[in-house]
Structure formats: C-alpha cells, structure tokens
Short mmCIF file of the C-alpha atoms (twelve columns), coordinates in Angstrom:
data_MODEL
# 
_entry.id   MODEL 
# 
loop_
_atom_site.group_PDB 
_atom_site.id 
_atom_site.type_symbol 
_atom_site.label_atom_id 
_atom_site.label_alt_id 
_atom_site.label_comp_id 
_atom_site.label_asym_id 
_atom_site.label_seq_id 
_atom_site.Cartn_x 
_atom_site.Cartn_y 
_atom_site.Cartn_z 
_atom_site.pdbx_PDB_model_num 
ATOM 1   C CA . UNK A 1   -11.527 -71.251 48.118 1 
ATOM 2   C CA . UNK A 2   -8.399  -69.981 49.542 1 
ATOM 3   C CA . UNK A 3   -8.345  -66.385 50.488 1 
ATOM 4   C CA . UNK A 4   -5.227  -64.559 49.102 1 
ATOM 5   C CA . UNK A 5   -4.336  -61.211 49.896 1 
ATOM 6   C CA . UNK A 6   -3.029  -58.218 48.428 1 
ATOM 7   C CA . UNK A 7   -0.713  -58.298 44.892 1 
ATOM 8   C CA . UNK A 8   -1.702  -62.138 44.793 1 
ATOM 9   C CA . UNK A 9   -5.376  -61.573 44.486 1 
ATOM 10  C CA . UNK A 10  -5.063  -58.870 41.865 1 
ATOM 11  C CA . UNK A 11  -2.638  -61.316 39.785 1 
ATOM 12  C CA . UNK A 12  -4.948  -63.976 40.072 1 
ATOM 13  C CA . UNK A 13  -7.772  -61.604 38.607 1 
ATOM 14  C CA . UNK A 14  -5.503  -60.592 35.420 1 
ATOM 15  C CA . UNK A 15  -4.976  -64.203 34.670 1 
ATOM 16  C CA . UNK A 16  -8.205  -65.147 34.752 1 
ATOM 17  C CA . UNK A 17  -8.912  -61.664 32.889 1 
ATOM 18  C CA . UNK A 18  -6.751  -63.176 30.108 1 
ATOM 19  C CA . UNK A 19  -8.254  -66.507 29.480 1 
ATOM 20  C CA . UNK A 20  -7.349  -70.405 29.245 1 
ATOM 21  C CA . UNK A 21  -4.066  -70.535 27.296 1 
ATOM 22  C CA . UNK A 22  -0.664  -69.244 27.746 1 
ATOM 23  C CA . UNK A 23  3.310   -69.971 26.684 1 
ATOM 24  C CA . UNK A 24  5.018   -72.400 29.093 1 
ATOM 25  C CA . UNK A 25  9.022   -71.967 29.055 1 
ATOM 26  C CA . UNK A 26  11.173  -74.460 30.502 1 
ATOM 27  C CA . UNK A 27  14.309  -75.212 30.264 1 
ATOM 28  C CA . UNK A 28  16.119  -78.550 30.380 1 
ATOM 29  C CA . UNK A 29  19.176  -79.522 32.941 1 
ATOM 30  C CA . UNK A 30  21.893  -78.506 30.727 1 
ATOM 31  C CA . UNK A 31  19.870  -75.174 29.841 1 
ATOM 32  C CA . UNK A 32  18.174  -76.259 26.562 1 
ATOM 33  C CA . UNK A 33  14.860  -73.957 26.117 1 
ATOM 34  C CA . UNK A 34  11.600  -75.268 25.581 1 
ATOM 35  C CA . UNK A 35  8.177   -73.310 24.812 1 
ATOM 36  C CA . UNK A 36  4.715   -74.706 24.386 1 
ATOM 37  C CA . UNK A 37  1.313   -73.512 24.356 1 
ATOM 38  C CA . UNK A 38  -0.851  -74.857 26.948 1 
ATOM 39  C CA . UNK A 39  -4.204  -74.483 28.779 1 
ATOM 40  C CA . UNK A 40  -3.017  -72.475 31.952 1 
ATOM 41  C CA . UNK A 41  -5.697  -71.728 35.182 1 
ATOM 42  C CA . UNK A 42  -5.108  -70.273 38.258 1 
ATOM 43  C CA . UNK A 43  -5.989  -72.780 41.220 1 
ATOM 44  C CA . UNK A 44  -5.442  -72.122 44.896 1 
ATOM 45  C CA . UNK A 45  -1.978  -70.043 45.199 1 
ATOM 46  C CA . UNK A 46  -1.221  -70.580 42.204 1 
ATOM 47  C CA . UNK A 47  -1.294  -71.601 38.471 1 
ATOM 48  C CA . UNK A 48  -2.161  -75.036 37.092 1 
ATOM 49  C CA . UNK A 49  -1.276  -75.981 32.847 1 
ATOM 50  C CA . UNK A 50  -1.762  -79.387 31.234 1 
ATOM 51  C CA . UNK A 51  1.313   -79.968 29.703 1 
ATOM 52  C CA . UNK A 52  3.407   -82.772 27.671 1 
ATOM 53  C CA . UNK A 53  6.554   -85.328 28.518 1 
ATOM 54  C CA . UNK A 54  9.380   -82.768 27.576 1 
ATOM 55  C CA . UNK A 55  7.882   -79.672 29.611 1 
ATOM 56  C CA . UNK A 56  7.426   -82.150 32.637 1 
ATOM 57  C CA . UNK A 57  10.675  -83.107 32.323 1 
ATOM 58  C CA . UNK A 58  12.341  -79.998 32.057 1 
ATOM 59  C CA . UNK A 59  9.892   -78.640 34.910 1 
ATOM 60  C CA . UNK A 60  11.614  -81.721 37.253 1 
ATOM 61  C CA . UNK A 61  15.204  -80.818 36.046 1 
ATOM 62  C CA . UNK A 62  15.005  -76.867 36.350 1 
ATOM 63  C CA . UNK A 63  12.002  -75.886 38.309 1 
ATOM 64  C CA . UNK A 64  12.492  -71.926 37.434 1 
ATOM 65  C CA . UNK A 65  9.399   -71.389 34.876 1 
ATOM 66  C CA . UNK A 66  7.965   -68.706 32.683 1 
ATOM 67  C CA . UNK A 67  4.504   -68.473 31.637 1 
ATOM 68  C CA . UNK A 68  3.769   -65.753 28.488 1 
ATOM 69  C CA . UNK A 69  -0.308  -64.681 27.964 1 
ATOM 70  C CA . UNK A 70  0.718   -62.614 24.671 1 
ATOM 71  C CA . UNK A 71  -1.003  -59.795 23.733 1 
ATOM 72  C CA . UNK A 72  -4.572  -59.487 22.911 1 
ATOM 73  C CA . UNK A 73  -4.361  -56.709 20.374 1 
ATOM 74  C CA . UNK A 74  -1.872  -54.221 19.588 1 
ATOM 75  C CA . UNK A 75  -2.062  -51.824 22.694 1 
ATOM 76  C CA . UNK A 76  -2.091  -54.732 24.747 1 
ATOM 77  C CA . UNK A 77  0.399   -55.638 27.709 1 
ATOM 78  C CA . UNK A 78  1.562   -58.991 27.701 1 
ATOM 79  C CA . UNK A 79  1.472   -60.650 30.927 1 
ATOM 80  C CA . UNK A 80  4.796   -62.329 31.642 1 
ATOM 81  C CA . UNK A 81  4.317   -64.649 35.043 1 
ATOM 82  C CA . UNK A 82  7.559   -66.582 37.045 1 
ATOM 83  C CA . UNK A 83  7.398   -69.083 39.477 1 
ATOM 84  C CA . UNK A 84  8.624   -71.947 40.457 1 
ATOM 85  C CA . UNK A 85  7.305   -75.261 39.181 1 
ATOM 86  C CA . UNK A 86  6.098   -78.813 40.722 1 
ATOM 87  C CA . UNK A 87  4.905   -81.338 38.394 1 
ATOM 88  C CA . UNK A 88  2.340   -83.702 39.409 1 
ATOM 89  C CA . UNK A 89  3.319   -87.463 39.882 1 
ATOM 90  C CA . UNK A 90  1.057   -88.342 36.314 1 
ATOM 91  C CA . UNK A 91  3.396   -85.982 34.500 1 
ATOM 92  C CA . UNK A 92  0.307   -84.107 32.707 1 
ATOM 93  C CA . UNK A 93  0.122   -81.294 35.441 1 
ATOM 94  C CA . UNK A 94  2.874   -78.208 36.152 1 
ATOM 95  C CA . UNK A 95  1.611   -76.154 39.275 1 
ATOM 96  C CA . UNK A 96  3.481   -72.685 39.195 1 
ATOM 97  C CA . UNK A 97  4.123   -70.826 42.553 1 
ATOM 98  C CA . UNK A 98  4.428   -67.258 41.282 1 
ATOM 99  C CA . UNK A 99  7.873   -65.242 42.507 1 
ATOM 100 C CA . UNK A 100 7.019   -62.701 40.128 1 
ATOM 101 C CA . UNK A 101 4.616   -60.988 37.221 1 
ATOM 102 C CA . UNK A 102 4.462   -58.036 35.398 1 
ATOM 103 C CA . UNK A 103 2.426   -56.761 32.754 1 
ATOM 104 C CA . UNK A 104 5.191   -55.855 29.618 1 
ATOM 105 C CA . UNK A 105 4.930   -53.923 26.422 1 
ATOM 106 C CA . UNK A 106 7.137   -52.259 24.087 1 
ATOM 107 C CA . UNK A 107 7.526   -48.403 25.031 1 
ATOM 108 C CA . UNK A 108 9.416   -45.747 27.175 1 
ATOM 109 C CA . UNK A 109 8.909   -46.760 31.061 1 
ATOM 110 C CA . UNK A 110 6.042   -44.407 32.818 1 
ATOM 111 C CA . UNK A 111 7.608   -44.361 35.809 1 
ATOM 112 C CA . UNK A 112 11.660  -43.001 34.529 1 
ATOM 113 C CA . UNK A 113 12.776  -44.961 38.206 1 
ATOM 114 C CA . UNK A 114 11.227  -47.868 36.741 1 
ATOM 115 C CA . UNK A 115 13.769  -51.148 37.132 1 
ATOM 116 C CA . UNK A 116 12.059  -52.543 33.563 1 
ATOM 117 C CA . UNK A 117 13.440  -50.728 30.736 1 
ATOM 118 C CA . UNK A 118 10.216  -50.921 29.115 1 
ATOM 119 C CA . UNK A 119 6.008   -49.922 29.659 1 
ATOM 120 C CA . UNK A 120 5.718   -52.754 32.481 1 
ATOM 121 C CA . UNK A 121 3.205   -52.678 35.456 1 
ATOM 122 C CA . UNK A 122 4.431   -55.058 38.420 1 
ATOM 123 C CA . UNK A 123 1.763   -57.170 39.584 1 
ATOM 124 C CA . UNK A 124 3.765   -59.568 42.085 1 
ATOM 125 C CA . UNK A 125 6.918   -59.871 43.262 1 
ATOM 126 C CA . UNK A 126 7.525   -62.478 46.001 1 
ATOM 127 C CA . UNK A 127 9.221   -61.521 48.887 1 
ATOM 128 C CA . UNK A 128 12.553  -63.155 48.683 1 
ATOM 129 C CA . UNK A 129 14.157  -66.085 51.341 1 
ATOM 130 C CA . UNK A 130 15.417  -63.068 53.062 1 
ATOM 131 C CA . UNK A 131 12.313  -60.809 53.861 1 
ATOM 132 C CA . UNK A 132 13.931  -58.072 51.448 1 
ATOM 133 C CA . UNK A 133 11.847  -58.378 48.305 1 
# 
C-alpha cells in the first residue's frame, strides 16, 4: 500500500468512514450535467467508482468531477470530494485524483474567516500548478 501523508491520509480515512456508494457528477463537453449513484472506493491516491457509458463519456470530455457521500442522518456533514478524472480503457472504471474535499452542511460557518459560506471542514485542498494552494 502506498503511504500518503498528511490531509490525504485523513481524507482517505473519511471516505472509507462513509462507506461503498456515493453521487458521481459529470458533465458532458457542451456542459450538460450528469449524476449517478455508484459504488465509490478509495485505491492508491485516489478514488476508484464503477460507473456506466454516459459518466465515462462525460469523464473523457470534461475530466473536472464531483463525488457527493450525502448525509448519514440529520446532523451529518456531507462529504463533497473534487478531482480530476481518468477513465479506464474498458469504460466501467473513473479513477478520481482529489484537488479538493470538504465536509459541508447547512449552518452559520464556525470559523467567521471561513471561505465556505456554510458549516464546512476542509479536508484537502491540492496545492495548485503554482505551489500557492
């Protein structure tokens, strides 16, 4: 197994926390969004979902991809996960780099500086092409 460090591991730990299934959203070429419920792991660096012909598709087109593990009860956090997307050559498996995850629920921030306008905990955010972020 790979060793990760730091904001990776814990974000690997949540998803696993959260179980086998999660929201895939893609969107086509021209923009066109698509959402699907799919069996979602995490594997090496990243995350691995079985998925149909339209989400591999749109994966190819637009690479930029959301995964959504709702809530588990009412006081729960969603856990709202984007990456960027390869699709193996079968068509049947998305692997998501993460760029970025927070936890997200409804709510006044708990932090006021907060950059989410809600009751989000970051979990992972890539550091951008530049070193900045």
């Amino acid at each position: 197994m790979i060793a990760l460090a730091g904001p990776l591991t814990r974000l690997e730990a949540v998803v696993k926390e959260r179980g086998v299934g999660a929201y895939v959203v893609t969107a086509s070429a021209d923009g066109r969004p698509h959402v699907t419920y799919a069996a979602v792991g995490w594997e090496g660096r990243g995350l691995a979902a079985e998925v149909g012909t339209r989400t591999a598709l749109n994966a190819r087109a637009n690479p930029t991809v959301t995964l959504l593990f709702p809530v588990r009860s009412t006081d729960d956090y969603s856990l709202i996960v984007d990456g960027s997307a390869a699709v193996d050559p079968g068509g049947q498996r998305l692997f998501l780099t993460p760029t970025r995850a927070v936890l997200h629920r409804p709510g006044p921030p708990p932090d006021p500086a907060s950059s989410c306008g809600a009751d989000c905990v970051p979990l992972f955010d890539a550091p951008s092409a530049t070193g900045t972020g």
